[in-house]
PALOZA-248297 format. One record per atom (N, C-alpha, C, O): x, y, z; atom name. Coordinates in nm, 2 decimals. Example, Ala and Ser with C-alpha at 12.3 -4.5 7.8 and 13.67 -1.06 7.14 Angstrom:
// PALOZA-248297
+--------+--------+--------+-------+
!      x !      y !      z ! atomo !
+--------+--------+--------+-------+
!   1.32 !  -0.57 !   0.78 !     N !
!   1.23 !  -0.45 !   0.78 !    CA !
!   1.32 !  -0.33 !   0.78 !     C !
!   1.42 !  -0.33 !   0.85 !     O !
!   1.28 !  -0.22 !   0.71 !     N !
!   1.37 !  -0.11 !   0.71 !    CA !
!   1.29 !   0.00 !   0.79 !     C !
!   1.34 !   0.11 !   0.80 !     O !
+--------+--------+--------+-------+
// end
This chain:
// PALOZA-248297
+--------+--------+--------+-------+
!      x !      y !      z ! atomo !
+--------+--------+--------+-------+
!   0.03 !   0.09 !  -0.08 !     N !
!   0.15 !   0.01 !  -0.04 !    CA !
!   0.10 !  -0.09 !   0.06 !     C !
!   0.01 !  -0.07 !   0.15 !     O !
!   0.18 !  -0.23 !   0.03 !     N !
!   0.12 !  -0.31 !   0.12 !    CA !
!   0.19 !  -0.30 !   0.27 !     C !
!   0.30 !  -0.25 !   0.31 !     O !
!   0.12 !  -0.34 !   0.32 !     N !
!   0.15 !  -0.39 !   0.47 !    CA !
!   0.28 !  -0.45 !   0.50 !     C !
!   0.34 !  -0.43 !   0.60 !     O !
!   0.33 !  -0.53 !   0.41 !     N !
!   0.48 !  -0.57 !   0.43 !    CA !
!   0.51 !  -0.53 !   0.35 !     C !
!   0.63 !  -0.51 !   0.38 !     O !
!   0.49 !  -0.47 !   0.22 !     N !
!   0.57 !  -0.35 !   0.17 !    CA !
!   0.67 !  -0.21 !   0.27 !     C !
!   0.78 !  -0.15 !   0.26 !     O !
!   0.57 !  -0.22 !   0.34 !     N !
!   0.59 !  -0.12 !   0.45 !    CA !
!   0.69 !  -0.18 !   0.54 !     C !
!   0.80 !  -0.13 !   0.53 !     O !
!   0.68 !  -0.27 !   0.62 !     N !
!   0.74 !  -0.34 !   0.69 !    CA !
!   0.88 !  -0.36 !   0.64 !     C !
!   0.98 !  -0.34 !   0.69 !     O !
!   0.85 !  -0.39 !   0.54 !     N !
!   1.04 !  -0.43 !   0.44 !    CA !
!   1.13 !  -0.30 !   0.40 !     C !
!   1.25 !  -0.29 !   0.43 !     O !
!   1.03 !  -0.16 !   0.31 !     N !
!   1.06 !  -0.11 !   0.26 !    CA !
!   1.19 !  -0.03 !   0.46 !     C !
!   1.30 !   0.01 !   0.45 !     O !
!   1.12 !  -0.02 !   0.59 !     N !
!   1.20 !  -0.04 !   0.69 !    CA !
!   1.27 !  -0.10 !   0.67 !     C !
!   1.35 !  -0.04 !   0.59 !     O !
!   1.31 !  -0.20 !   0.68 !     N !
!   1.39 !  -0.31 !   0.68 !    CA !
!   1.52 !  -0.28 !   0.62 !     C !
!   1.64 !  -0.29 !   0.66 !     O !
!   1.48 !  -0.23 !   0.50 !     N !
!   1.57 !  -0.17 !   0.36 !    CA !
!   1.64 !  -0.05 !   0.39 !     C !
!   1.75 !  -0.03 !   0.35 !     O !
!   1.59 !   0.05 !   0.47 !     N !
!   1.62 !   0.17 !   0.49 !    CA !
!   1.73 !   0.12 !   0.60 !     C !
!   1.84 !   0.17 !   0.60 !     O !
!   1.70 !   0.01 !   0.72 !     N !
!   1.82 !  -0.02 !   0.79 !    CA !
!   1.90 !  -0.07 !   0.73 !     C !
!   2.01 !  -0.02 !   0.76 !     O !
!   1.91 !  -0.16 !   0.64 !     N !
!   1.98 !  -0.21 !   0.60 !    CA !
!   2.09 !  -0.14 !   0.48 !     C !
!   2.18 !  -0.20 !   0.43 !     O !
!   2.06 !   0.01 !   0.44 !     N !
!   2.09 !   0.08 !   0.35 !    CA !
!   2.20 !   0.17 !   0.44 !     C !
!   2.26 !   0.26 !   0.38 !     O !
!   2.24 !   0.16 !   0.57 !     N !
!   2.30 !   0.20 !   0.62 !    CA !
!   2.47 !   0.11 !   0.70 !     C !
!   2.55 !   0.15 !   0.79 !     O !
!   2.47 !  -0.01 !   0.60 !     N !
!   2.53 !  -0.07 !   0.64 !    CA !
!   2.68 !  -0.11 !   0.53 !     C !
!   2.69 !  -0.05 !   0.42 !     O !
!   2.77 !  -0.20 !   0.55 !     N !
!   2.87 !  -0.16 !   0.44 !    CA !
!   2.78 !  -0.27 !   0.30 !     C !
!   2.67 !  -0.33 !   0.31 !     O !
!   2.85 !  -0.26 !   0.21 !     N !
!   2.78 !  -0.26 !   0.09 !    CA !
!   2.76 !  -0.44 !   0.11 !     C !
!   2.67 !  -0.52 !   0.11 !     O !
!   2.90 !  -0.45 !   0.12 !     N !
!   2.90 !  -0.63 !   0.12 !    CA !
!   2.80 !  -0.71 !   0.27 !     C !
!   2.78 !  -0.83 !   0.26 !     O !
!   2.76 !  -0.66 !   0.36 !     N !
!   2.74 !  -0.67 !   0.42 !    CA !
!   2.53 !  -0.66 !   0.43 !     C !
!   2.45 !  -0.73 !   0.49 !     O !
!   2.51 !  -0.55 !   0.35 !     N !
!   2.38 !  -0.51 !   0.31 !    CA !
!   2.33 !  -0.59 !   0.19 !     C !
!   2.21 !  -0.62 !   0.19 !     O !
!   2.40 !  -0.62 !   0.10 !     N !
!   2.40 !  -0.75 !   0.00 !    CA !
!   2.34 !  -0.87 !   0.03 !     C !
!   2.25 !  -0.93 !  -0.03 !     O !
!   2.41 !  -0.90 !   0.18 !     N !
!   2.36 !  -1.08 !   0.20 !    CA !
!   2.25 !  -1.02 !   0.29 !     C !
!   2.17 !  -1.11 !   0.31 !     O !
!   2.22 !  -0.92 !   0.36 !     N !
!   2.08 !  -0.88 !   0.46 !    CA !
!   1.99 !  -0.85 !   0.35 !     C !
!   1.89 !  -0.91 !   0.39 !     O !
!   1.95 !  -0.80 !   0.24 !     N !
!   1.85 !  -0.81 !   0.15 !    CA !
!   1.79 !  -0.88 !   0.08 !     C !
!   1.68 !  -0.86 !   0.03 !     O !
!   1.88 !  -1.02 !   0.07 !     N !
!   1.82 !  -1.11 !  -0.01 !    CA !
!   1.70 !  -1.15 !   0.06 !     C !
!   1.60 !  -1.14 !   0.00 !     O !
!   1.71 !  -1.21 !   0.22 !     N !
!   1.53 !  -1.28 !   0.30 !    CA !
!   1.47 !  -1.13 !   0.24 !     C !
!   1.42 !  -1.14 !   0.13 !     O !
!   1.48 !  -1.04 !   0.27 !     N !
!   1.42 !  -0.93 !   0.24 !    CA !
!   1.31 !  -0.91 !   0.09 !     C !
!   1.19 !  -0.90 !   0.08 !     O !
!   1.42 !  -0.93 !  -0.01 !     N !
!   1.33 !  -0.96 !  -0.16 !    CA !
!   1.29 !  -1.07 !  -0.21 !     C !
!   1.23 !  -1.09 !  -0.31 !     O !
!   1.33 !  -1.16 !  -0.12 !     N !
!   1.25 !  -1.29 !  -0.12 !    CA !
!   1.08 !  -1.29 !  -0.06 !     C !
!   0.98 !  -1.31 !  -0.12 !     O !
!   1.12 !  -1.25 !   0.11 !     N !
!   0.98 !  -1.23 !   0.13 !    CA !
!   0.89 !  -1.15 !   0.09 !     C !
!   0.79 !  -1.16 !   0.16 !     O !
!   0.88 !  -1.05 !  -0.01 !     N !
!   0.85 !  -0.96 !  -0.11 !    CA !
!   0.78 !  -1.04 !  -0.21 !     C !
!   0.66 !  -1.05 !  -0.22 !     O !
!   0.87 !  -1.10 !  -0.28 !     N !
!   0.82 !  -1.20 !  -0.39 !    CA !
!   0.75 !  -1.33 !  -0.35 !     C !
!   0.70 !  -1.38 !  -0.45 !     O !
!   0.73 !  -1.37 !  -0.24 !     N !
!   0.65 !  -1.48 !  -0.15 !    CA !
!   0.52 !  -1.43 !  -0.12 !     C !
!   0.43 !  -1.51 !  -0.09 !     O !
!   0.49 !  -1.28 !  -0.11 !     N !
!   0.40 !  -1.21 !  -0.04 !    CA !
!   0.27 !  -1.19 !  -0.16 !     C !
!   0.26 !  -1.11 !  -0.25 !     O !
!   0.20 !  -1.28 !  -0.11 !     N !
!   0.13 !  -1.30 !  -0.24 !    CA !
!   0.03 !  -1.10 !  -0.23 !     C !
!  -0.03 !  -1.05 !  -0.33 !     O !
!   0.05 !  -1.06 !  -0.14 !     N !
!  -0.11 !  -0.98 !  -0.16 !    CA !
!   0.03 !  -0.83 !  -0.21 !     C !
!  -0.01 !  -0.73 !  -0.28 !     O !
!   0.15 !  -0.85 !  -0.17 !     N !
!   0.26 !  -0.78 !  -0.24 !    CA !
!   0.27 !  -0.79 !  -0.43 !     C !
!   0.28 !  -0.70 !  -0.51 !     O !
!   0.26 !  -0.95 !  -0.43 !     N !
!   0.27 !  -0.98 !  -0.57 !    CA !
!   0.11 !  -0.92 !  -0.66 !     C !
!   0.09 !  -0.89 !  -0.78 !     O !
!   0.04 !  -0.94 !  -0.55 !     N !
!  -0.10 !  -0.91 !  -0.64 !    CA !
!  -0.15 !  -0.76 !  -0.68 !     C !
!  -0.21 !  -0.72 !  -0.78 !     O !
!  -0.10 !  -0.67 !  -0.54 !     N !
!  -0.11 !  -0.51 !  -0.63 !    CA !
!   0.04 !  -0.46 !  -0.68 !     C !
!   0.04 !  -0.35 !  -0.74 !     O !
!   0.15 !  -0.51 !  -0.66 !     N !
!   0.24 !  -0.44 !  -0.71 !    CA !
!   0.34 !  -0.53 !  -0.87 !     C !
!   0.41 !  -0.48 !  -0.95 !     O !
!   0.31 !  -0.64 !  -0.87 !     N !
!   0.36 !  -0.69 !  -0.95 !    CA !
!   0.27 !  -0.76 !  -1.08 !     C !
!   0.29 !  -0.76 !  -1.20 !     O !
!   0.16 !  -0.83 !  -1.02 !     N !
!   0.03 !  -0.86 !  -1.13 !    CA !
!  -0.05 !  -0.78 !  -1.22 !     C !
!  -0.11 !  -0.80 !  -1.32 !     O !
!  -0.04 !  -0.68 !  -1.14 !     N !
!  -0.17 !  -0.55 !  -1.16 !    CA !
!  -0.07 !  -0.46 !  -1.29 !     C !
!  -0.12 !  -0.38 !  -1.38 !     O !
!   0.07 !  -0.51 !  -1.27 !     N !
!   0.15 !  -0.44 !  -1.45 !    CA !
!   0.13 !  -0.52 !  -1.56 !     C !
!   0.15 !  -0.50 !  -1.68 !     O !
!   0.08 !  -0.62 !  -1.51 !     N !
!   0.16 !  -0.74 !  -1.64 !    CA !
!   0.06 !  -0.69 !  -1.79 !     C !
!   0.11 !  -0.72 !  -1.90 !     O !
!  -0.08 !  -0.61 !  -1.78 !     N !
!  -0.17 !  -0.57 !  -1.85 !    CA !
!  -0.06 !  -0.46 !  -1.91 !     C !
!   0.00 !  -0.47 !  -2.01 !     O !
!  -0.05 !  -0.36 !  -1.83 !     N !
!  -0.02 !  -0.25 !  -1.90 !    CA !
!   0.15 !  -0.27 !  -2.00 !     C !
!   0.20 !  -0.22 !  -2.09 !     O !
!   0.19 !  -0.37 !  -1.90 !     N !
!   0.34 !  -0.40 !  -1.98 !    CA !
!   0.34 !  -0.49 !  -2.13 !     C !
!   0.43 !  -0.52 !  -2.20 !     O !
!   0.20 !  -0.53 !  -2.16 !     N !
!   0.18 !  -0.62 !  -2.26 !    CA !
!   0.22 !  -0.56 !  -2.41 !     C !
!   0.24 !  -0.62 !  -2.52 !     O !
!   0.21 !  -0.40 !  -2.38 !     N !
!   0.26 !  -0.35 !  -2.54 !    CA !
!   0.41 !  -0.29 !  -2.52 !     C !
!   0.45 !  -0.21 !  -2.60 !     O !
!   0.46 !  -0.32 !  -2.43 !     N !
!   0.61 !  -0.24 !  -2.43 !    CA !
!   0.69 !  -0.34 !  -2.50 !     C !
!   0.67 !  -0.46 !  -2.50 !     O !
!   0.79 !  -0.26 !  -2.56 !     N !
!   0.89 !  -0.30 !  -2.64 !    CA !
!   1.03 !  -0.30 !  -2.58 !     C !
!   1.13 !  -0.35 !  -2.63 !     O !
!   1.02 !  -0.24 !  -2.47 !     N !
!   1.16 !  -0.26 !  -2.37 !    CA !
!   1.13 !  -0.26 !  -2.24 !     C !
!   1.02 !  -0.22 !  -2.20 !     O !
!   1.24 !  -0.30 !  -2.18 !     N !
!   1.23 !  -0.29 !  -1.98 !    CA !
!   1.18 !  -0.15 !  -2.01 !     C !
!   1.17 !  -0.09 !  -2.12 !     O !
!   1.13 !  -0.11 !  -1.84 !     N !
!   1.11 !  -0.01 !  -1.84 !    CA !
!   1.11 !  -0.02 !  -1.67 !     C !
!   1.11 !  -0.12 !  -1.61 !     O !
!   1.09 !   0.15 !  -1.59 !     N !
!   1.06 !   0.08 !  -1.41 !    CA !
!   0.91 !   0.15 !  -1.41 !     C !
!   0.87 !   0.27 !  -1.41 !     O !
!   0.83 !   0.00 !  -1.42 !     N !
!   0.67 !   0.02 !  -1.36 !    CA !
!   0.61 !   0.06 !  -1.26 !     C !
!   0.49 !   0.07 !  -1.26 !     O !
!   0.70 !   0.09 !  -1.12 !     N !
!   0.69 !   0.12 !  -0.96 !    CA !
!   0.83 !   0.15 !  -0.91 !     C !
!   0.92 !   0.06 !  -0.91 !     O !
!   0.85 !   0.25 !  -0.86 !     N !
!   0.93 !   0.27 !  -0.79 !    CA !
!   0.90 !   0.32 !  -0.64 !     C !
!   0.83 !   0.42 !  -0.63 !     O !
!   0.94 !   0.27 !  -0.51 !     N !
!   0.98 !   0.33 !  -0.42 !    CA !
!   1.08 !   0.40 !  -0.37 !     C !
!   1.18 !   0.33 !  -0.36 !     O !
!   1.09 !   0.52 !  -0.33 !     N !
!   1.17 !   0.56 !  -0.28 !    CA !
!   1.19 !   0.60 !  -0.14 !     C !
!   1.10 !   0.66 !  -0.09 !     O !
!   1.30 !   0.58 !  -0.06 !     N !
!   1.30 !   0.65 !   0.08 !    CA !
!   1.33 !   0.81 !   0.08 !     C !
!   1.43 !   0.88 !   0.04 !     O !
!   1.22 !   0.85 !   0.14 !     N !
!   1.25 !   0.99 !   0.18 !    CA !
!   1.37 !   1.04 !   0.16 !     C !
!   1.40 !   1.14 !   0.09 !     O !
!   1.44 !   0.98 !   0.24 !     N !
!   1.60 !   1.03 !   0.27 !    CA !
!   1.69 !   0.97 !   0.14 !     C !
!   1.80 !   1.01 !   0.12 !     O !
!   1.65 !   0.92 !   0.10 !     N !
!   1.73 !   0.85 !  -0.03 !    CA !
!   1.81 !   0.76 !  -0.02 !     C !
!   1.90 !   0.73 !  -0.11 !     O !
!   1.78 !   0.65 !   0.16 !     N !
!   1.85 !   0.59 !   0.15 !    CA !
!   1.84 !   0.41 !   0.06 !     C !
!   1.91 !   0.30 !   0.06 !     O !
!   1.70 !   0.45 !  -0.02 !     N !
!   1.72 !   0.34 !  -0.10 !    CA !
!   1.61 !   0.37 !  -0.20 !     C !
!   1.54 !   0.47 !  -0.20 !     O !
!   1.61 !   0.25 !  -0.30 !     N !
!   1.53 !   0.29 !  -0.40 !    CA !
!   1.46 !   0.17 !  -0.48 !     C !
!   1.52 !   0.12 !  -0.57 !     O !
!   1.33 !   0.11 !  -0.44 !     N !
!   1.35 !  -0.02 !  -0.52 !    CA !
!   1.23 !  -0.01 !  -0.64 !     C !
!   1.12 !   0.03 !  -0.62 !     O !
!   1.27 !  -0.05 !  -0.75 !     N !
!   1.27 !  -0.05 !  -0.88 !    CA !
!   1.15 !  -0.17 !  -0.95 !     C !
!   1.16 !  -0.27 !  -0.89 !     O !
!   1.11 !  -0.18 !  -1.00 !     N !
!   1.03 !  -0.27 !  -1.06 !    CA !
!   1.03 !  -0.27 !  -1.17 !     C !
!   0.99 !  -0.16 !  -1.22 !     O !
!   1.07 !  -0.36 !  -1.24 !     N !
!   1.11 !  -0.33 !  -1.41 !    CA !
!   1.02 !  -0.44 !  -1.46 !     C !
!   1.03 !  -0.54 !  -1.40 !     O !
!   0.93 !  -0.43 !  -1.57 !     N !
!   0.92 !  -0.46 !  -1.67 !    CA !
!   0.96 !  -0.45 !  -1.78 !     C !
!   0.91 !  -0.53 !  -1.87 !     O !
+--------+--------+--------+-------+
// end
């Protein structure tokens, strides 16, 4: 897990504690800077694009989860 994987996947767990509409608009900088993070993009999102090249449907290629279950984020190819 990256370093701001880490950092965010926090972030997420605060923010998973808040009302829904409210947690909505605090996630978006969140999965943005995720998707900006190149050394994020390079082990967790590049490193599928090989194995996802014979699937025939979405599927979730990484999942994190919080301990507590207060969140869950998904990576779908």
């Amino acid at each position: 897990m990256t370093t701001s994987l880490v950092t965010d996947t926090d972030e997420l767990r605060r923010i998973s504690g808040l009302p829904t509409e409210l947690a909505l608009r605090q996630v978006t900088p969140v999965l943005t800077r995720l998707v900006k993070d190149s050394a994020f993009m390079e082990s967790d999102i590049f490193s599928l694009l090989d194995e996802a090249q014979g699937a025939k449907d979405w599927y979730v290629a990484r999942r994190y989860d919080d301990e507590d279950g207060a969140y869950s984020l998904q990576i779908f190819v």
